[in-house]
N, C-alpha and C positions, 0 to 999 in steps of 0.2 A: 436448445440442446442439439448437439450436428448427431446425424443419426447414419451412420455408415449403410445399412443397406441402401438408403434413397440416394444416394452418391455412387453408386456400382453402377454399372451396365446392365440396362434392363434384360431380362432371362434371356428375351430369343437373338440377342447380340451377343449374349455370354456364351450359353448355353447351344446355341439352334445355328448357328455359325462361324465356321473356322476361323474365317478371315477375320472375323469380330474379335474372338477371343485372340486370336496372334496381335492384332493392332492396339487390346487393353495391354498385352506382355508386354508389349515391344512400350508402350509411355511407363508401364511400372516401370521400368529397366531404365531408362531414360531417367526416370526421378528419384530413384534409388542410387545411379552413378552419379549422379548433379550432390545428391546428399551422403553418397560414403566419399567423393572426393577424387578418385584418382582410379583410372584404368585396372591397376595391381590388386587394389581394398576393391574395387568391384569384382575381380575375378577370384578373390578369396570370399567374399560374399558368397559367389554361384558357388562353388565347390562347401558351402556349406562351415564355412570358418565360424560364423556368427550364428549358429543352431538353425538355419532354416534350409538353406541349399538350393539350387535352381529350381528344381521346381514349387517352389513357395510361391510364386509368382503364378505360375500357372494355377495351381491348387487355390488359388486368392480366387482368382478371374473363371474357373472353369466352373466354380459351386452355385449353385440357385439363390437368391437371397435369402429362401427359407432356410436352409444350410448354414448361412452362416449367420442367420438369427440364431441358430441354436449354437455356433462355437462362439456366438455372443455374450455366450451364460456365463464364460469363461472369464473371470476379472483381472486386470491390468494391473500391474501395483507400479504408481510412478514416483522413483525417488529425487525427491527434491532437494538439492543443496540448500542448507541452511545459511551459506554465505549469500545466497542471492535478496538482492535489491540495494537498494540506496548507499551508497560506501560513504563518509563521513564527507570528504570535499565535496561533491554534490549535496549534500544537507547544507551544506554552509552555503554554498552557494545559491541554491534556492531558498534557504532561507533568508538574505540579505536582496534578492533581487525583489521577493514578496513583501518582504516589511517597506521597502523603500515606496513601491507600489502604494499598500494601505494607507501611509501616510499623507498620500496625496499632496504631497508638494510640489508635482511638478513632473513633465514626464521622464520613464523610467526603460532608457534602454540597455542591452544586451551589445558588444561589439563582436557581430558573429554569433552562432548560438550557444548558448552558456554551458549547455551539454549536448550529448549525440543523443536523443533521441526526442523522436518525434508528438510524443502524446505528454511529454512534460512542457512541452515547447508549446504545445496546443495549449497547456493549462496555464502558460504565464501571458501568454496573448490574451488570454480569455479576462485575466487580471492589467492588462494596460500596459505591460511591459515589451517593449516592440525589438526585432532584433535590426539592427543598425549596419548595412553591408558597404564596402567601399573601402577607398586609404579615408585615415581621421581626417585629413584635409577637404577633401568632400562631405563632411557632415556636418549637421546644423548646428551653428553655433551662436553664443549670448548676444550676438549681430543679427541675426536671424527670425529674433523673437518668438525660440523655439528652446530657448536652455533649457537644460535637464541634469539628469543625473544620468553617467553607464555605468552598468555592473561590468567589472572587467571577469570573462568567464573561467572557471574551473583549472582550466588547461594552461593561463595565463599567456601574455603578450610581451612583445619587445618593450624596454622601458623605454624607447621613443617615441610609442604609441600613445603611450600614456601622459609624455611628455606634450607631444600636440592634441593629446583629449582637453587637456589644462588650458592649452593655450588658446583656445577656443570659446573658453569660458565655461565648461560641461565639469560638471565636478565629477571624481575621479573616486566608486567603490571598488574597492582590491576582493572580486569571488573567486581567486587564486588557491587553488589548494592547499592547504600548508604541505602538503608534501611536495608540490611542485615549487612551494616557493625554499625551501629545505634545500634541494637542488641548484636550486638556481644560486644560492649560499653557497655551496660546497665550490660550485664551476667560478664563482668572483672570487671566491679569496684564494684558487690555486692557479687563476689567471694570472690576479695580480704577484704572486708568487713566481710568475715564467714559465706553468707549465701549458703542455699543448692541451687543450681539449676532446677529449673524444668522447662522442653521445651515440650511445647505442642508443637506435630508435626510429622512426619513420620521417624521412627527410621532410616529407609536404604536411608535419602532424603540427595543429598549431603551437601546442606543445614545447617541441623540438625549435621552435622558430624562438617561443620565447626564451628558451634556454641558451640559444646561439646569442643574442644578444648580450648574455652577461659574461662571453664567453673572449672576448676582445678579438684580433685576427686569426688568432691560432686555435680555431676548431678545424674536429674533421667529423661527421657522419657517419656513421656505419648499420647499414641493419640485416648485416650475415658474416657469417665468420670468412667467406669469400674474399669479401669486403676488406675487414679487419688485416687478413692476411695480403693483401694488395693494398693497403692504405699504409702511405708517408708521413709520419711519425715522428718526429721531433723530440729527443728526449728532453729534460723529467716529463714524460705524460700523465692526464688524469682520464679514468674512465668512470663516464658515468650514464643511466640510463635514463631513458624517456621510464615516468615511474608507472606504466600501465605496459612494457616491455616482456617481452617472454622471456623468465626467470633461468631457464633452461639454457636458451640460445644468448642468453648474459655470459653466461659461466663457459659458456663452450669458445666466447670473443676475450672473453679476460683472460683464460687457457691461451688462445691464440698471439694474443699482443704480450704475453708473460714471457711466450718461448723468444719473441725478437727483442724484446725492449728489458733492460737491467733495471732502468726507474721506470717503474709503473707502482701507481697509486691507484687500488680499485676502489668506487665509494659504492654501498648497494643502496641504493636510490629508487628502487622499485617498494613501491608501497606495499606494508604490511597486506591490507585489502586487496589488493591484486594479487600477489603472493598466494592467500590463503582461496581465493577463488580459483587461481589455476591449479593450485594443489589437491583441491576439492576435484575439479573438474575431472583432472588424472585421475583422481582415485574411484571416479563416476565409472571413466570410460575404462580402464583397466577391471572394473568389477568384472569377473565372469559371468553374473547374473545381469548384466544390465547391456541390452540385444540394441537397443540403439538412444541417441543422445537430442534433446532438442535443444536449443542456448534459444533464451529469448532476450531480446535489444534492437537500438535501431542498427539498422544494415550500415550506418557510416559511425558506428564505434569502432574503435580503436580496440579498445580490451573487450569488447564482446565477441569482435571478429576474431579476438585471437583463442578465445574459451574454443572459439568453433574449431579453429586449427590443431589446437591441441587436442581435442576428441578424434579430430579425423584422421589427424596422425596415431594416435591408439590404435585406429582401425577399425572404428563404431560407426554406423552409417549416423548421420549427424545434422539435423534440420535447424538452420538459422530462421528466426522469425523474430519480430515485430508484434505481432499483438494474434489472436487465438486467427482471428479470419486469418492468418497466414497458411495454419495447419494442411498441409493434405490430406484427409484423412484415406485415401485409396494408398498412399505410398507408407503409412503409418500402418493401415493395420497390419495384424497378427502379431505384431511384438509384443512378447510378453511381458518383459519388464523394461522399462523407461526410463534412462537418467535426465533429470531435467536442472539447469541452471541458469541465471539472468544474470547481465552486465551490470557494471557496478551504478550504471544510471537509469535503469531500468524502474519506475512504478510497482510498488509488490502487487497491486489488484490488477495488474498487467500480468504479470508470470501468474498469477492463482488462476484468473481465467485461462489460460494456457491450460494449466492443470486440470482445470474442470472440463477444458475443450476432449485433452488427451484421454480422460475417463470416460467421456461419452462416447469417444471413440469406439472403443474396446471391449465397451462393460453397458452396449444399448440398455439401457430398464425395459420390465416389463412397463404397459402403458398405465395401468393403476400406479406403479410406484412413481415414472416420468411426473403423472400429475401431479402426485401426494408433496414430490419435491419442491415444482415449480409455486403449489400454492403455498407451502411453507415460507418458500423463500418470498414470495408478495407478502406474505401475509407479515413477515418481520419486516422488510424496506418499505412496506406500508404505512407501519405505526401500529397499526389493528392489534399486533402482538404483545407491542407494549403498553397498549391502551389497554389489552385485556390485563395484563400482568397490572396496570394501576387499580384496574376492581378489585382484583387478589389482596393486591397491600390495604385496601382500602378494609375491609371486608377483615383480613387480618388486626389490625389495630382496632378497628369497632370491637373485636373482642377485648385485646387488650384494655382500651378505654372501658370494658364494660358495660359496652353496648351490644346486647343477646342480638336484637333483628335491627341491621339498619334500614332504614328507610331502600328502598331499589333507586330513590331520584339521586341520593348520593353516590353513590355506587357509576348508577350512570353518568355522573356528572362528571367523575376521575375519568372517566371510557372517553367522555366529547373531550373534556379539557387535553389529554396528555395525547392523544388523537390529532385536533386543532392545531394546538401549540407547535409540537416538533414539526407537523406538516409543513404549517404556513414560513416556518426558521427554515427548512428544510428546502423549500423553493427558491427560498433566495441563495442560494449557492450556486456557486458556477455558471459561465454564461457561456463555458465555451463547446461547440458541438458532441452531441451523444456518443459519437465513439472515442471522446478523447477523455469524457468522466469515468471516476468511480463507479461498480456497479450500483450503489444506492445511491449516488444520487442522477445517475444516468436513466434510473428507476421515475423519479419524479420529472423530472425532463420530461419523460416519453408520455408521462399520466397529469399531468400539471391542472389541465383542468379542471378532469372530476374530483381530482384532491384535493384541489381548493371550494370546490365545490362544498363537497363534505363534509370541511373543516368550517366552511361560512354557517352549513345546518345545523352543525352537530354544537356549533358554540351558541347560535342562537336556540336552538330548541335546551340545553343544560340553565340555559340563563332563565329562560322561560316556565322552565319546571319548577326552577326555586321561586321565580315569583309569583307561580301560582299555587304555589305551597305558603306564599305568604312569610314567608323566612326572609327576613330583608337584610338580617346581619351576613347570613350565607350567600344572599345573594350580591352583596359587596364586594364581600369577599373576594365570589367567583372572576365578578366583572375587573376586580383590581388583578385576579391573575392571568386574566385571559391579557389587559391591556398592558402590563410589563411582558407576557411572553411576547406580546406583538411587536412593543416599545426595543425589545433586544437586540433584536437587526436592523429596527429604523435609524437615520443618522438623526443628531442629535443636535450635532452641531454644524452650524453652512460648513459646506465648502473653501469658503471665501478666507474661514479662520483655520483651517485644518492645519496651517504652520504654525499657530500657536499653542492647539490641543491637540496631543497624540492621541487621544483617545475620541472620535466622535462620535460612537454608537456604544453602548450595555458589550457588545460583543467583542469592541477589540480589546476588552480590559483583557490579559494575559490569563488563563484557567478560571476563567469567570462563568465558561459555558457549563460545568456540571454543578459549581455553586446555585447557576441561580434554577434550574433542573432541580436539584435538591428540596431547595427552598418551595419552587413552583408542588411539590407531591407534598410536600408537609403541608403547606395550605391546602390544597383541595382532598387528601386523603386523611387526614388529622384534625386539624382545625374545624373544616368546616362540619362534619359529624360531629366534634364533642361540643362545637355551640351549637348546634341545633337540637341533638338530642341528649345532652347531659352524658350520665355515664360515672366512671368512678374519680377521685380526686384527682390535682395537682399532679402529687408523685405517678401516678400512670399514666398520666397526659406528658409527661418530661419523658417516660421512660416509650410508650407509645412515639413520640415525636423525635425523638431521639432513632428509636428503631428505622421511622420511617426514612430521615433526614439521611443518617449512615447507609442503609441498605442501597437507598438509591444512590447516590455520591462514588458509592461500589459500581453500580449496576452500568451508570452513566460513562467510570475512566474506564471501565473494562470494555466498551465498546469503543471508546476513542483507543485504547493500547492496539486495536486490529483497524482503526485505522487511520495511522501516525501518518504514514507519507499521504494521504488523500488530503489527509486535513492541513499535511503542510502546503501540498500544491493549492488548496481552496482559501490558505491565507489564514487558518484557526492556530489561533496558541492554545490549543489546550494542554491539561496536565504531564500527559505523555510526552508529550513534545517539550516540553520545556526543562523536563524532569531528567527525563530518557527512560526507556522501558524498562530496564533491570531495578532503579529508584522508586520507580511506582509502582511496582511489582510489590518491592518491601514496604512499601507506604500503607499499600492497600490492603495487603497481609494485616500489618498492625491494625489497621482499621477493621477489619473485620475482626480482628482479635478481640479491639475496644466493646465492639457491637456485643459480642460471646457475654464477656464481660457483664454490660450491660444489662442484658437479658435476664440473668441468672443471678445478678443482685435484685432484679423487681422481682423475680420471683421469689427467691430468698426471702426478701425481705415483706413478701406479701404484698408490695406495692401494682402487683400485675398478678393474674391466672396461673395457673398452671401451665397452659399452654405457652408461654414465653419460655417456658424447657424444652419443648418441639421446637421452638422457633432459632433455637441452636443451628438448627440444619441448615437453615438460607444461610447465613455466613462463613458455614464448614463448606459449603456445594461453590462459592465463589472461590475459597483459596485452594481447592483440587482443581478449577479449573482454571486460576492462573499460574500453577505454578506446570500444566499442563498441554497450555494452549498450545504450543507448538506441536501436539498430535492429531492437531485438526488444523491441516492444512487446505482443504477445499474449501471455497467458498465460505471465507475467513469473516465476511462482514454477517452472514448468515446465523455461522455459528457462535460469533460473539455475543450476539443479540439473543438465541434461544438459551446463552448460558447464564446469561445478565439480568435478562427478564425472566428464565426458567426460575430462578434463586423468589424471585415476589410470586411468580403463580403456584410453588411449595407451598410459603407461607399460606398464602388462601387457600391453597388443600388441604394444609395442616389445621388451620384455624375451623374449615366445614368438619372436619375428621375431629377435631378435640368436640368442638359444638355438638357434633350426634352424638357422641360420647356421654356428653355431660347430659344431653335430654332420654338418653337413653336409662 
């Protein structure tokens, strides 16, 4: 958590001398012009245009730390555009470059990098897909004894490139935008019609290169209306843009080329997604209440660099970064309110630590609460919190089952099992360096040992318990779920035949990871209590297993919906991803609907307690919080997990709260 006083200038540099404090003004000043852009927006900055005025800078730098520990108390609110992260050709594209990957046929490269930025690029290295630099002629081909497969990337390429990627012998995947290839449609069929081409756009954008290609002799380039108005023109002409192009400075070149040219043909070729991000962006930096603007992306995007241009032409001072260590937080404080936006290839647990960087900026905690955070958040990318939340359910369903006191060895045996399990699946993800993961699983990276550590005790002391309780059908049981959770990420199948089977491990099966999740809590939370200690019939055991099986299947996509693009960079098809989030959304609704349902027929029907009418509430607390989620935007994988597994540790306070009840 970055903590702005410890980032200041110690007191007696601040404070105890002149030249101190002049030589912290003069680098604010310095990193404030670097970030509002231009001499003019710096000298309306000092005059106070943006709510602060020159002397904000001084007043930063002249205060004691304890000073502005206390204008610390004061909370930031940072508004996030809802357009930011993954724009649809980038999903395609990383999705087609990772499956080819998992399949292991064979190596899987990139020609150039598939997107701009850099910690996506870090997670598909980390998956074996290498980027491939050079003309096609120089790369290794089926002579070589080095074939493969390249993903041709996002932005797409000359169709000559691809013609000598062929001829090489490298099979040829198209991760072309469809909007870039839409374009590229528009510019062949008015080529071959005779008309001239003109691309508004970045001459050196890969982009732009593959659009000239389809464009025959008669292209022209342009990327300003300067341009436009000095470019030789050829009529019938056609205009069309690079589709990640400033929508504004489109309209101001089509204006331009309208007033000389009688045939002109405009096509708007900038993608809906671009469009709605720079629109967004405008309406960030135009907010009155919003004092300055951070874009996060890599530094060699194209449309991220242009969200920045657009802010700082608003006139918002406007911090370009890369990943939260970019932040400064000495040139960041005192703004009160924050617009923040990411590129359209940007990682969302990219931009949310950004977010969570910006709050700690702003809004120090006191030390009690700093802790109470940090351990919350261990204690859910732990496991601990869903291991506790499996005693809950556990504990829950004994009553259903009609079982008053479960034994404590069961109870504990949900706590090592669901502990264990997800740990030891959880380590095998990603191999590529800590600052290029997710925050969970960059979490077990940095802890790997004592978690496997503890995952190796805690399965063998639960196995241990049931065989010295002498339960040997439980203890089966246990030992058959501990060795399928293990079995899910092992491969399964060699290597050797991986081009016959797509599938060689439990794991690549497509939404198979909360199935068998589901399955793993129904055995060890269900089953294994109602053989061991009886309990009430059939129908409460279906309606008990039922509970368990739905609730958690809930508990399981609602954590993978927060985190969709991690789990695509890591190679998971899970439900979200395959679905898309607004389908699982209504999938999971109904499903909790079912569960409702369910509930309140065992109890109706006397097949379960009374407390299956309390137990209403775990399924009503799951569809408030997804139809919700998007009001908790910090530390997004955090608070999935305390709302996922909050819905089972309910239950178990509902079920102790009915149980005093009834002994009361």
């Amino acid at each position: 958590m970055l903590q702005p006083w410890t980032l200041l200038p110690s007191p007696p540099a601040v404070a105890g001398h002149a030249a101190g404090a002049a030589a912290v003004q003069r680098q604010h000043r310095r990193r404030l012009r670097g970030a509002i852009g231009d001499d003019t927006n710096f000298r309306r900055w000092r005059q106070g245009v943006f709510g602060f005025g020159a002397g904000g800078v001084h007043r930063l730098t002249a205060h004691r730390p304890a000073a502005i520990l206390r204008r610390g108390g004061r909370s930031v609110e940072v508004k996030l555009a809802r357009t930011a992260g993954f724009c649809m050709g980038v999903r395609l594209a990383m999705d087609k470059a990772l499956a080819l990957a998992a399949q292991g046929r064979g190596p899987v490269y990139t020609l150039g990098p598939l997107i701009h930025n850099p910690q996506a690029i870090g997670m598909l290295e980390a998956h074996g897909v290498r980027e491939l630099k050079g003309a096609p002629d120089a790369l290794p081909g089926a002579d070589s004894g080095r074939p493969g497969t390249v993903v041709i990337r996002a932005h797409g390429v000359p169709e000559q490139v691809k013609d000598q990627l062929r001829a090489r012998g490298l099979e040829v995947v198209d991760g072309t935008c469809p909007h870039v290839l839409a374009a590229q449609r528009h510019i062949a069929r008015h080529a071959a019609e005779g008309y001239t081409i003109v691309i508004a756009g970045d001459k050196d954008h890969a982009e732009v290169e593959g659009l000239r290609s389809h464009a025959g002799g008669r292209c022209i380039v342009v990327s300003t209306v300067e341009e436009a108005q000095a470019a030789e023109v050829v009529e019938p002409a056609c205009l069309v843009a690079q589709t990640t192009f400033n929508e504004e400075t489109y309209e101001l070149i089509a204006a331009a080329l309208r007033r000389r040219l009688a045939r002109l043909e405009v096509v708007q070729t900038i993608c809906r997604a671009t469009r709605d991000r720079q629109e967004e962006t405008l309406r960030l930096a135009h907010d009155p209440e919003v004092e300055a603007m951070v874009v996060v992306g890599g530094l060699h995007s194209a449309n991220t660099r242009r969200l920045a241009e657009l802010s700082r032409a608003a006139g918002k001072p406007t911090f370009h970064v890369e990943t939260a260590a970019d932040l400064d937080p000495q040139a960041l404080w005192g703004f009160r309110v924050v617009g923040l936006t990411a590129g359209a290839s940007t990682p969302n647990w990219v931009t949310h630590a950004v977010l969570q960087a910006l709050e700690d900026i702003h809004r120090p905690a006191p030390l009690a609460q700093a802790l109470g955070w940090r351990a919350l958040a261990a204690l859910t990318r732990s496991n601990v919190f869903s291991a506790a939340a499996a005693v809950a359910l556990t504990y829950a369903a004994a009553q259903l089952l009609g079982i008053r006191d479960p034994s404590p060895v069961f109870l504990l045996s949900a706590f090592c099992y669901v502990f264990a399990v997800t740990t030891l699946n959880r380590l095998a993800l990603g191999d590529a360096p800590e600052r290029l993961l997710p925050p969970r699983v960059a979490f077990y990276h940095r802890h790997a040992r004592p978690l496997a550590a503890a995952s190796a005790l805690f399965a063998l002391g639960s196995l241990s318990s049931l065989v010295l309780m002498g339960n040997w059908l439980a203890t089966a049981l246990m030992a058959l779920g501990y060795a399928l959770g293990v079995a899910y990420a092992v491969r399964l199948v060699p290597a050797r035949l991986s081009r016959l089977v797509r599938f060689a491990r439990l794991k690549d099966l497509p939404a198979s990871k909360d199935l068998f999740v589901a399955l793993g809590y129904l055995v060890v939370c269900v089953l294994v209590p109602w053989l061991s200690q009886g309990g009430r019939g059939r129908p409460a055991l279906a309606i008990a297993a039922a509970f368990a099986f739905i609730l958690t299947f809930l508990k399981a996509n609602v954590v993978d919906m927060g985190d969709m693009e991690q789990d695509r960079l890591l190679g998971r098809e899970t439900l979200p991803i395959l679905l898309g989030s607004a389908r699982t959304r209504r999938l999971l609704t109904a499903l909790a609907v079912v569960l409702a349902i369910v509930l309140a027929a065992g109890a109706a029907l006397g097949w379960t307690p009374s407390l299956a009418w309390l137990l209403l509430a775990c399924p009503a607390s799951l569809i408030v919080y997804l139809w919700h989620r998007h009001d908790f935007p910090t530390a997004p994988d955090v608070v999935a997990a305390l709302a996922a597994d909050g819905a089972m540790l309910l239950a178990g306070l509902l079920a102790l709260g009915w149980r005093a009840l009834a002994l009361g």
